[in-house]
C-alpha positions in Angstrom: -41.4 227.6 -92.1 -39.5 226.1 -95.0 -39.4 227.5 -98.6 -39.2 225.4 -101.7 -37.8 226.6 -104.8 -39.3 225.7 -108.2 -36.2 224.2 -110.8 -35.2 226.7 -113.1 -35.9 226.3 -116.8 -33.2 226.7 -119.4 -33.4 229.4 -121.6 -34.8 229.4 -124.9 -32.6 229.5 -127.9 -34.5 231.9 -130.3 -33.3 231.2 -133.9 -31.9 233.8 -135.9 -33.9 233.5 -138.7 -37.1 234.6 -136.2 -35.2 237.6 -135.0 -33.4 238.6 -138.4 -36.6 240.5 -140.0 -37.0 242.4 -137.0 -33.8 243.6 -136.7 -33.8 245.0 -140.5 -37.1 246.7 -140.0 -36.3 247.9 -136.4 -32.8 249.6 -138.6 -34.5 250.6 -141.4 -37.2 252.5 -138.8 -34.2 254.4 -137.3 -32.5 255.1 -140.3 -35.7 256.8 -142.0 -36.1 259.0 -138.4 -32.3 260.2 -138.3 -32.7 261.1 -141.7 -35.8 263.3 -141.1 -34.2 264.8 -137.7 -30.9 264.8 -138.8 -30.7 265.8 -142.9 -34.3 267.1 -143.8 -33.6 270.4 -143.7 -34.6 272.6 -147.1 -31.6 272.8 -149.2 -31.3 269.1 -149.5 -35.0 267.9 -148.8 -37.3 265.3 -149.7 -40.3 267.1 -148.8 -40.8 271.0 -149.7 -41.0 273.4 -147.4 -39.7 273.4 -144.0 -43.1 271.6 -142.1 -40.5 268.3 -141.4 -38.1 270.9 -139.9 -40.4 272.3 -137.5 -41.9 269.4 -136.5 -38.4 267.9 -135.5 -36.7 271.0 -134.9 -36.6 270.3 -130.8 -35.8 267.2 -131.1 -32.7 268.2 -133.3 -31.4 270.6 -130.5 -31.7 267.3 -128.3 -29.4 265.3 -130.4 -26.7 268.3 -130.8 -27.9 268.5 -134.8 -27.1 272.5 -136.1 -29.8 274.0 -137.7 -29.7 277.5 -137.6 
């Protein structure tokens, strides 16, 4: 039994202008959630009350953020 091997393509160059809008939303995306798990917290909020807190507030113990 004899096994044939199929020629390996050359990889695609992907140009950065393609990849550059993703990166800046993909940033901006992560920047927005560390802000709401890391700095929304009452005394310096965006949002009143403390619903944002609570909603992230396990997620905060998971990334070593102090909150109480």
């Amino acid at each position: 039994m004899t096994t044939t091997y199929a020629p390996a393509l050359p990889p695609v160059a992907i140009p950065i202008r393609d990849v550059l809008p993703w990166a800046i939303l993909g940033s901006l995306l992560m920047l927005v959630a560390i802000y709401f798990v890391g700095v929304e917290e009452g005394a310096i909020s965006l949002i009143s009350g403390m619903y944002v807190h609570e909603f992230v507030h396990d997620g905060r113990h998971l990334l070593g953020f102090p909150c109480h």
